[in-house]
C-alpha positions in Angstrom: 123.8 90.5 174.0 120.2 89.8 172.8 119.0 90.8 169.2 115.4 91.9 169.1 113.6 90.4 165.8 110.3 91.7 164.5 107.1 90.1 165.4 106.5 90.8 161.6 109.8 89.0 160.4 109.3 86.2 162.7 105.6 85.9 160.8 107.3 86.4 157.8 109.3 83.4 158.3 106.6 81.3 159.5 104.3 82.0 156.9 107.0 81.3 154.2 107.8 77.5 156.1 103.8 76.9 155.7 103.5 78.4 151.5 107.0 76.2 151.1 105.3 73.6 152.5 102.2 73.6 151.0 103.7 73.9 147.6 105.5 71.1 148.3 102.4 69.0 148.9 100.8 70.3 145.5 104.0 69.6 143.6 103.6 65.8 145.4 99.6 65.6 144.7 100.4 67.2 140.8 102.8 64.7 140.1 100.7 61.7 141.2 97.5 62.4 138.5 94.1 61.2 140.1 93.4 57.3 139.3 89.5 56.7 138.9 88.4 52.9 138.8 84.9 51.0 138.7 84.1 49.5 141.9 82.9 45.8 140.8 79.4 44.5 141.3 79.3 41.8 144.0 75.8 41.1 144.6 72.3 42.3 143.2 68.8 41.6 144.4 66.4 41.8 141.2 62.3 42.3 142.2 60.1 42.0 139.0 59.0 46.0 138.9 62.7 47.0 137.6 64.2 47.8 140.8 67.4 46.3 142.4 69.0 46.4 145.2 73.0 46.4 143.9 76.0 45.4 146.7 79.5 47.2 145.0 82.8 46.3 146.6 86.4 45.3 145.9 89.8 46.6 146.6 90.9 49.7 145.2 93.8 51.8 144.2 94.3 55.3 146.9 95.2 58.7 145.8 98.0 60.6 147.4 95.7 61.5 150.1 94.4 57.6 150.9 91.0 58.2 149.0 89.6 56.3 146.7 88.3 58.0 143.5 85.0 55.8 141.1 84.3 56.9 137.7 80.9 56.0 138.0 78.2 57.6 139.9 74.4 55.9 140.7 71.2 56.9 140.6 69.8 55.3 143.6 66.3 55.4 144.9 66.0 58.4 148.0 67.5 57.3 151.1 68.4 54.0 149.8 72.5 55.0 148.8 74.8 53.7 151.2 78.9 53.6 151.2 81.4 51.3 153.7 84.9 50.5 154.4 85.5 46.8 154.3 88.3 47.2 156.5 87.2 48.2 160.2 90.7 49.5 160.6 90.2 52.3 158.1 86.8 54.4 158.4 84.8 55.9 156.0 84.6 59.7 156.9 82.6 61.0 153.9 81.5 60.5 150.7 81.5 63.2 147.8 79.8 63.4 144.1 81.1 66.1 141.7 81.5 66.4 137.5 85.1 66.4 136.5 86.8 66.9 133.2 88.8 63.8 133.0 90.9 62.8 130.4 89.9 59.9 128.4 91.7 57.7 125.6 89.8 57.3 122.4 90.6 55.9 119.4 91.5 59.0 117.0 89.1 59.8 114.3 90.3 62.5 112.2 93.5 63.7 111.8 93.3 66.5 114.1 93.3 63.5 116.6 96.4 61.8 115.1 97.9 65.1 115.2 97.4 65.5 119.5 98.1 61.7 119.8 102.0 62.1 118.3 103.0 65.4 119.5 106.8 65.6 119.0 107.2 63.2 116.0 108.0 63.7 112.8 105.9 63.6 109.9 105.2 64.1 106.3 102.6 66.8 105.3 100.8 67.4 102.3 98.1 70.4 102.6 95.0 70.7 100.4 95.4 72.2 96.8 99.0 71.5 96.7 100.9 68.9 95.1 104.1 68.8 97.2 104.5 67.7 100.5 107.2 68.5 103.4 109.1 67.1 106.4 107.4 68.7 109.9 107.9 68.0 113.4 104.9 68.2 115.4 105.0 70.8 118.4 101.2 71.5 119.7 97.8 72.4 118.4 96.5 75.6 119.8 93.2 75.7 121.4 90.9 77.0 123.7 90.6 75.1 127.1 87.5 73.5 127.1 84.4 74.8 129.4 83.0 72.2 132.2 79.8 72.3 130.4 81.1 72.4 126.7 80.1 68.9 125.0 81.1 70.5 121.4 83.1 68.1 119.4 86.7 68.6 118.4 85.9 68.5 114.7 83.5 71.8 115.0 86.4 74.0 116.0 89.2 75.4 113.8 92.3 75.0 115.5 96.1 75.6 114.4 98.7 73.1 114.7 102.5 74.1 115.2 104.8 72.4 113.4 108.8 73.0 113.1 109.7 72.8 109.4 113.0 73.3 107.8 112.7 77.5 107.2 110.9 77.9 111.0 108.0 77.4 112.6 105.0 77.4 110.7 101.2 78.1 112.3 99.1 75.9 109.5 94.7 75.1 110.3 94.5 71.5 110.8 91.6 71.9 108.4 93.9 72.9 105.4 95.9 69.4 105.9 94.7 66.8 103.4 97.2 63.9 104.4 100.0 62.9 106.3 102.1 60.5 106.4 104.9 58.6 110.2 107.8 58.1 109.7 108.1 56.5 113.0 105.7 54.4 114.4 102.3 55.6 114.9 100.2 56.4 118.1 96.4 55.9 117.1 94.7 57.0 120.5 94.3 60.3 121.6 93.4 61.6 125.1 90.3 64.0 125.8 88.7 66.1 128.2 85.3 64.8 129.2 83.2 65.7 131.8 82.1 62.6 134.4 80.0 62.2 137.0 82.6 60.9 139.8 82.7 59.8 143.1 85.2 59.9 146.4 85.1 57.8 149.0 87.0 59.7 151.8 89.0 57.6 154.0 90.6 58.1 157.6 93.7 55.8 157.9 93.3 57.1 161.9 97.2 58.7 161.7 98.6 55.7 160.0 100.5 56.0 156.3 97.6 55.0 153.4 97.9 51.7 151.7 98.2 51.7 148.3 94.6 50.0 147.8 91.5 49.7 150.0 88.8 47.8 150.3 85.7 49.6 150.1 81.9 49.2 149.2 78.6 50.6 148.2 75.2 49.8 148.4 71.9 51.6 147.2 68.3 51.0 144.9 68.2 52.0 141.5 65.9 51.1 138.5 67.7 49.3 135.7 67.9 45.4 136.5 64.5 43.3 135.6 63.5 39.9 136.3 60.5 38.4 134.2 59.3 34.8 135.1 57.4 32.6 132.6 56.2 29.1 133.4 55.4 26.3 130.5 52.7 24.2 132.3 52.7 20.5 130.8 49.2 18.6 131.9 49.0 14.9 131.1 44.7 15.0 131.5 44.4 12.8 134.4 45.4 15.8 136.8 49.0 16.0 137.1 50.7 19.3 135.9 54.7 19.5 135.2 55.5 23.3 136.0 58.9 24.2 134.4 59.9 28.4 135.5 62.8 30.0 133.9 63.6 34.4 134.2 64.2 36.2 132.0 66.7 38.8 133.0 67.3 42.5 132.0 70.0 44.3 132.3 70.2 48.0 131.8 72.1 49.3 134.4 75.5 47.9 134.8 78.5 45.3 133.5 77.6 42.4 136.0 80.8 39.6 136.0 80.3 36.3 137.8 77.9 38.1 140.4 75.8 36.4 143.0 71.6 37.3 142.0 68.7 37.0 143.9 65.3 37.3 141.9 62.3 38.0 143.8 58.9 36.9 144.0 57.2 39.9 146.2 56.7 43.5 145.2 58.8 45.6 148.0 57.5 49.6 148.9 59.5 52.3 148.2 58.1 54.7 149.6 60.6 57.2 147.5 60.9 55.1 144.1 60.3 58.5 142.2 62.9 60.9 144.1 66.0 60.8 143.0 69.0 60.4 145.9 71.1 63.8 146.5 74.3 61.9 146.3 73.2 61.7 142.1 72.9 64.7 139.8 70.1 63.0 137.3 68.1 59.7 136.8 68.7 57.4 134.6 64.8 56.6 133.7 65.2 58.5 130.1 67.9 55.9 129.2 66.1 53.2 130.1 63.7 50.8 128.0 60.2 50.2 128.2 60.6 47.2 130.1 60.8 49.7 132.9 58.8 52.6 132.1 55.6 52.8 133.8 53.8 55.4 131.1 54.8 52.8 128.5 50.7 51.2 127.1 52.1 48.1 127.2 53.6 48.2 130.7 50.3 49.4 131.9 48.5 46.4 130.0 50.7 43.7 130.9 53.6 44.2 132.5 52.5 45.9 135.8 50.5 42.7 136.1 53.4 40.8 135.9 55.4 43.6 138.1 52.9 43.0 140.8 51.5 39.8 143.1 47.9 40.4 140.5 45.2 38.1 141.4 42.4 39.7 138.9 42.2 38.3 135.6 43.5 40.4 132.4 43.3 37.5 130.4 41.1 39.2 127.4 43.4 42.3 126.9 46.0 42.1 124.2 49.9 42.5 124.5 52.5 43.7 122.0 55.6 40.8 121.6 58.4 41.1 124.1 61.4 40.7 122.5 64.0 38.2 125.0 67.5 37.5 124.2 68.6 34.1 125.5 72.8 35.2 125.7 73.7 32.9 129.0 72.2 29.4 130.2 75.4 28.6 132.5 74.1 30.1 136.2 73.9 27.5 138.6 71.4 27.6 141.1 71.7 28.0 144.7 68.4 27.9 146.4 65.6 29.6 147.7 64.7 31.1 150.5 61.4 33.6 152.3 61.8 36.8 153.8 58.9 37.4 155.3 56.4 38.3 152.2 58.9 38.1 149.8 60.5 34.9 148.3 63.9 34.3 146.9 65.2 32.2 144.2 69.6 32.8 144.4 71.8 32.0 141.0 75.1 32.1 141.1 77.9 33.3 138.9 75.9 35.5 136.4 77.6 37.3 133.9 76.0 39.6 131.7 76.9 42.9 130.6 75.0 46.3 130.3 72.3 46.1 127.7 72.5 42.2 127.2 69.4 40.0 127.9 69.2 36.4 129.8 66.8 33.8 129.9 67.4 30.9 132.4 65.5 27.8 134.0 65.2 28.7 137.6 62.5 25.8 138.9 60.3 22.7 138.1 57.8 20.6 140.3 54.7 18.8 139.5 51.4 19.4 140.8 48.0 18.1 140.7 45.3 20.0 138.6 41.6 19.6 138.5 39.3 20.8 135.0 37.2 23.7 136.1 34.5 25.3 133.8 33.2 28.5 134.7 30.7 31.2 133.8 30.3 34.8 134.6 27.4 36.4 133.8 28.0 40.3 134.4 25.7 43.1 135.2 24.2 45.6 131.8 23.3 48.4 133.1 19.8 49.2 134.0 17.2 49.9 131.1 16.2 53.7 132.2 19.9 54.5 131.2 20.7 52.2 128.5 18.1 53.7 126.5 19.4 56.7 126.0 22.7 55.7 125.0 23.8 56.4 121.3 23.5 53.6 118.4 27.4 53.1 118.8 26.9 52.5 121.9 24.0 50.5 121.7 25.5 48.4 119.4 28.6 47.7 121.9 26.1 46.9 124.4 24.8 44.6 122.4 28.2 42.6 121.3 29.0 42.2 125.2 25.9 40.5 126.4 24.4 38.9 123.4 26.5 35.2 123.4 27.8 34.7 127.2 30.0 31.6 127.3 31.7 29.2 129.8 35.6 29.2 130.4 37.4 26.1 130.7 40.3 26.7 133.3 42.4 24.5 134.6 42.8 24.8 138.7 46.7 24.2 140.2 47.0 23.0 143.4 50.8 24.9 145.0 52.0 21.8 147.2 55.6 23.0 145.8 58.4 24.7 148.1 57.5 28.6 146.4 54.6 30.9 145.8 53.2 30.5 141.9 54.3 34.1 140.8 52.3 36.1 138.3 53.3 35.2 134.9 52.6 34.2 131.6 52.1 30.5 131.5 51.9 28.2 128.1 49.9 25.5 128.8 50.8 22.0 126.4 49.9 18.5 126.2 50.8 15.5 124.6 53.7 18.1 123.1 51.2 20.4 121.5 50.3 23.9 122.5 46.8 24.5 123.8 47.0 28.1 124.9 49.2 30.4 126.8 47.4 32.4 129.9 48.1 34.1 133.1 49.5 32.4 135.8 48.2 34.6 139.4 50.3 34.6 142.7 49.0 31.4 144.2 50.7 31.1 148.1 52.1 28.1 148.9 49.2 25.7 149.4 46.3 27.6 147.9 44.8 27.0 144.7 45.3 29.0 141.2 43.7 29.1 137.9 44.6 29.1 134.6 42.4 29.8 131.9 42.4 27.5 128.4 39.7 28.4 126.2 36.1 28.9 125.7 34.3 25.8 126.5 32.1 25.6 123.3 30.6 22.4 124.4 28.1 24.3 127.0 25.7 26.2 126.1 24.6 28.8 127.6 21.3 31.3 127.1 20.7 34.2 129.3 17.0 35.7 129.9 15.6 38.6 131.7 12.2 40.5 132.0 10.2 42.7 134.9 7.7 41.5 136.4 6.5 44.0 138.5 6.8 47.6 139.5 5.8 48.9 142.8 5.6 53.1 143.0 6.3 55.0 145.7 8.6 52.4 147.4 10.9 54.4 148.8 12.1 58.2 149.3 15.3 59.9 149.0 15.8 63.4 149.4 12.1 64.5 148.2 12.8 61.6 145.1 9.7 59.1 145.3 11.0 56.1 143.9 9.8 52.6 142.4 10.8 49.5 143.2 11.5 47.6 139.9 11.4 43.9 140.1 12.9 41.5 137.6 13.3 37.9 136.7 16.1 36.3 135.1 17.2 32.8 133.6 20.2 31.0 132.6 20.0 27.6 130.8 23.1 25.3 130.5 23.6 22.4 128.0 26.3 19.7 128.4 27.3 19.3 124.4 30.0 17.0 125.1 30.3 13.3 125.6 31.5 13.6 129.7 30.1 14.9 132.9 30.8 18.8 133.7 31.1 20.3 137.0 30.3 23.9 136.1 30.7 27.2 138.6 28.1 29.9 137.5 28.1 33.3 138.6 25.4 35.7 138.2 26.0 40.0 138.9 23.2 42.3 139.2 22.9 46.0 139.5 20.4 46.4 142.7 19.6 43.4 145.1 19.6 39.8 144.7 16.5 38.2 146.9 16.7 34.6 145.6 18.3 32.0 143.5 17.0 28.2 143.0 19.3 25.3 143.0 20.5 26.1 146.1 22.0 29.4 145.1 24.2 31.4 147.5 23.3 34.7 147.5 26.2 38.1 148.3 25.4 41.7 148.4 29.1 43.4 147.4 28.2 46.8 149.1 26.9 50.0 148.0 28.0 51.1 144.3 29.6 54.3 145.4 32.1 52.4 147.0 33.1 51.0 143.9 32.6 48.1 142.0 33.3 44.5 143.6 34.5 42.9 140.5 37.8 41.2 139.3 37.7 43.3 136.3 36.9 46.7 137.9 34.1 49.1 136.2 32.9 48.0 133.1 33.7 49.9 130.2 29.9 51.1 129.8 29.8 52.5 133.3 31.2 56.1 132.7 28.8 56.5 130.0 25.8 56.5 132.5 24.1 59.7 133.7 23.8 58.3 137.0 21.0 60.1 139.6 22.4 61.3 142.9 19.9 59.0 144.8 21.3 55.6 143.0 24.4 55.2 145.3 22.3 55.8 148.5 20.0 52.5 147.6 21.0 50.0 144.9 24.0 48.0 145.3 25.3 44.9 143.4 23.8 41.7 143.7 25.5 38.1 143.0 24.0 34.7 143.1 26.2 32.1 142.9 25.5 28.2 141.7 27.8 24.9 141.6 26.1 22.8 139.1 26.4 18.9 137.8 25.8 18.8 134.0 25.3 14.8 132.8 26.1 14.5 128.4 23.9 15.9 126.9 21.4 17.7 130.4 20.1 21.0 130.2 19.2 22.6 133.5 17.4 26.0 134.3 19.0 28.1 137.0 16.3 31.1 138.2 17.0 33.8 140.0 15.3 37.5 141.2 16.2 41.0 142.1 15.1 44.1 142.3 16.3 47.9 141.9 15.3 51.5 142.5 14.6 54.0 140.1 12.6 57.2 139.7 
């Protein structure tokens, strides 16, 4: 005889196997709390602008469903943020960030916090404006659960401990308690709820059971790791130079424990350096120091320089003291290595911990330097403007041009193994200081220079005058304009007791037509493009009223001279050019 069931019973049943079930599995995943752990820094690549490229990856602990859960959560440069298996066997299926209230242990601060760190034991409890005290066994402060977003400490709220006293249970506000006092042996730690930025690394065991730990990695650019070379330059004056480098090394981003660390000499592009990666809720740049902020005066001053491959000169501007903590000398060094334009120096086993500071010798090689003394004679602007500047400004003009002077650099020849990066660089001999400069990124093989001091032995006087005027020379848009012509002069004097081999340099606003001693005349281009210079615009340009037409026909002028100075010879170098103005 067949019995007919229900569809709907049969369903019934069904649906009841599948709730049983899945309450089963929640029971399972309840009773095994989520473990969060730090995945360990393997590797970092440091460049000088702040940025790093950081390698994570170590064996970890699995949750009930084979993940693996990170406390942390980077803020990695856009596009740059990427996450692995280390085990081809088990694949990476996804990655997810999220904020979490996780409890946390903390040391207890108050006694509302001994009170939720000893639930169930017994103490003795004497409350404020009372003299006696009484025997109470701790059952539960009563509180509010705490919102996702609430950050407000335990200490603002007034909550009410139960406690089970000899006549019943009494409800008393922790604030009315003045003291109490264990009888048994005290727990000083309490756990909280605090919200974290967390991330999951979701595995796929392929239908096989989940270890107990994978091996897992992570990789991605984020601001927060610095490198900051410095050379000492020791010269011997007969032309050989000992070049000592050491780094100095900031860390601001993460505990780094016997890691491996590549600094590099290069500036890399990213082309997404200000977006912040989706996989990260907010950056990190607030929290960071000025070592690595790019609106800081002093980062625009010096350390961009420094940041970047600079070849100009910033010699003259002045810097505020950096202040570098020497904490770990005990890296040893691997090697270098090039990558295309960027060069490598490797250390390994580095330690140092979030918001320490290192200083460590990274190279030193000897090269062969030559004394160079130089002059740059720069461009005033033209008299037709200048004249109708205010006295302030007059009287600026004046300090700039009225007591030109010759340099005395020293010029490094790089025969070494690695590019001279831009740096500071202290320049000694015989044991004693003689000035610190700017060391500019000098390839392999080329030549740098360093400057020393003002060479107070030459002398140096600076003339010019017009000598002519020719109107109606030329025409620009209905503008009839003269030709101005002018005649300048520079006289040199060898003060000192030795032979100088001296590089002068003469700029003009308009056109430079000749030059004696063999001078080697350039025309930089037209002005509107921009001025040619190593130290950009002057800081008088901005405060001329320039004409329309003085783009279209005047550009900048340079004569050039290589000159032989005997003790105690004075020589004459002449030159000409001429401008247009109407």
């Amino acid at each position: 005889m067949k019995t007919h069931v229900p569809f709907t019973r049969i369903m019934l049943v069904v649906c009841a196997g599948l709730l049983a079930g899945a309450v089963a599995r929640a029971e399972q995943e309840a009773a095994e709390p989520a473990v969060y752990d730090k995945l360990p820094v393997k590797e970092v690549t440091v460049f000088k602008d702040g940025h790093a490229y950081v390698l994570h990856e170590g064996a970890l602990s699995t949750d009930a469903k084979g993940n693996v859960l990170l406390d942390t959560l980077p803020s990695p440069v856009m596009g740059t943020f990427w996450a692995y298996s280390a085990r081809p066997e088990v694949a990476l299926s996804s990655v997810v960030s999220s904020r979490d209230m996780l409890d946390v242990e903390q040391v207890s601060l108050s006694i509302e916090d001994l009170i939720k760190g000893n639930i169930g034991k017994t103490i003795l409890i004497k409350e404020s404006y009372k003299n006696e005290t009484y025997q109470a066994t701790i059952l539960r402060v009563l509180e509010e659960p705490t919102a996702p977003s609430s950050l407000v400490s335990s200490q603002a709220q007034n909550r009410i401990v139960l406690l089970k006293a000899p006549d019943g249970t009494r409800a008393l506000p922790v604030n009315q308690i003045q003291a109490i006092t264990f009888l048994d042996e005290v727990n000083d730690t309490v756990r909280r709820k605090q919200q974290k930025d967390t991330l999951t690394l979701q595995l796929d065991w392929k239908g096989r059971q989940p270890e107990p730990k994978a091996a897992v990695g992570m990789a991605y650019v984020q601001r927060g790791v610095r490198w900051i070379p410095s050379y000492r330059v020791e010269i011997d004056g007969k032309g050989k130079a000992i070049l000592k480098l050491q780094a100095y090394i900031i860390n601001e981003l993460a505990d780094l424990n016997d890691v491996k660390m590549h600094l590099v000499v290069g500036v890399p592009t990213f082309a997404f350096q200000d977006v912040l990666d989706p996989i990260s809720f907010q950056g990190i740049t607030a929290s960071l120091s000025g070592y690595f902020r790019t609106d800081n005066r002093t980062a625009n001053a010096f350390s961009n320089a420094i940041m970047s491959q600079s070849v100009s000169s910033i010699e003259n501007r002045a810097v505020s003291a950096a202040e570098i903590v020497n904490l770990n000398q005990g890296a040893d060094q691997e090697g270098t290595a090039q990558s295309e334009d960027l060069f490598v120096f490797t250390v390994d086993q580095i330690t140092l911990k979030k918001g320490q500071r290192m200083v460590m010798p990274l190279a030193e090689f000897t090269l062969a330097y030559e004394d160079v003394y130089w002059l740059d004679l720069a461009f005033a602007p033209p008299l037709e403007l200048s004249r109708n500047f205010n006295n302030d400004r007059q009287m600026q003009l004046a300090k700039m041009f009225h007591a030109p002077s010759a340099v005395h650099k020293i010029r490094l020849t790089n025969t070494s193994d690695s590019p001279l990066t831009t740096a500071p660089a202290t320049i000694l001999k015989d044991g004693r200081v003689l000035a610190q400069g700017m060391m500019t990124y000098t390839a392999i093989g080329n030549k740098g220079d360093i400057k020393l001091t003002t060479a107070v032995n030459i002398g140096v006087k600076n003339a010019n005058e017009q000598i002519g005027q020719t109107p109606n020379a030329a025409k620009w848009n209905n503008n009839s304009l003269s030709k101005i012509d002018m005649r300048g002069a520079v006289t040199l004097t060898n003060f000192s007791d030795k032979p100088v081999s001296l590089a002068v340099r003469r700029s003009v606003l308009g056109t430079m037509t000749e030059g004696s001693h063999d001078a080697v005349i350039k025309q930089l281009g037209n002005s509107y493009d921009g001025i040619v210079l190593e130290d950009g615009q002057p800081v008088w340009w901005n405060w001329c009223n320039w004409p329309s037409w003085w783009f279209q026909l005047n550009s900048i002028g340079q004569a050039e001279w290589t000159v032989e100075l005997a003790p105690g010879q004075t020589i004459t170098l002449d030159y000409h050019w001429h401008y247009f103005w109407g």
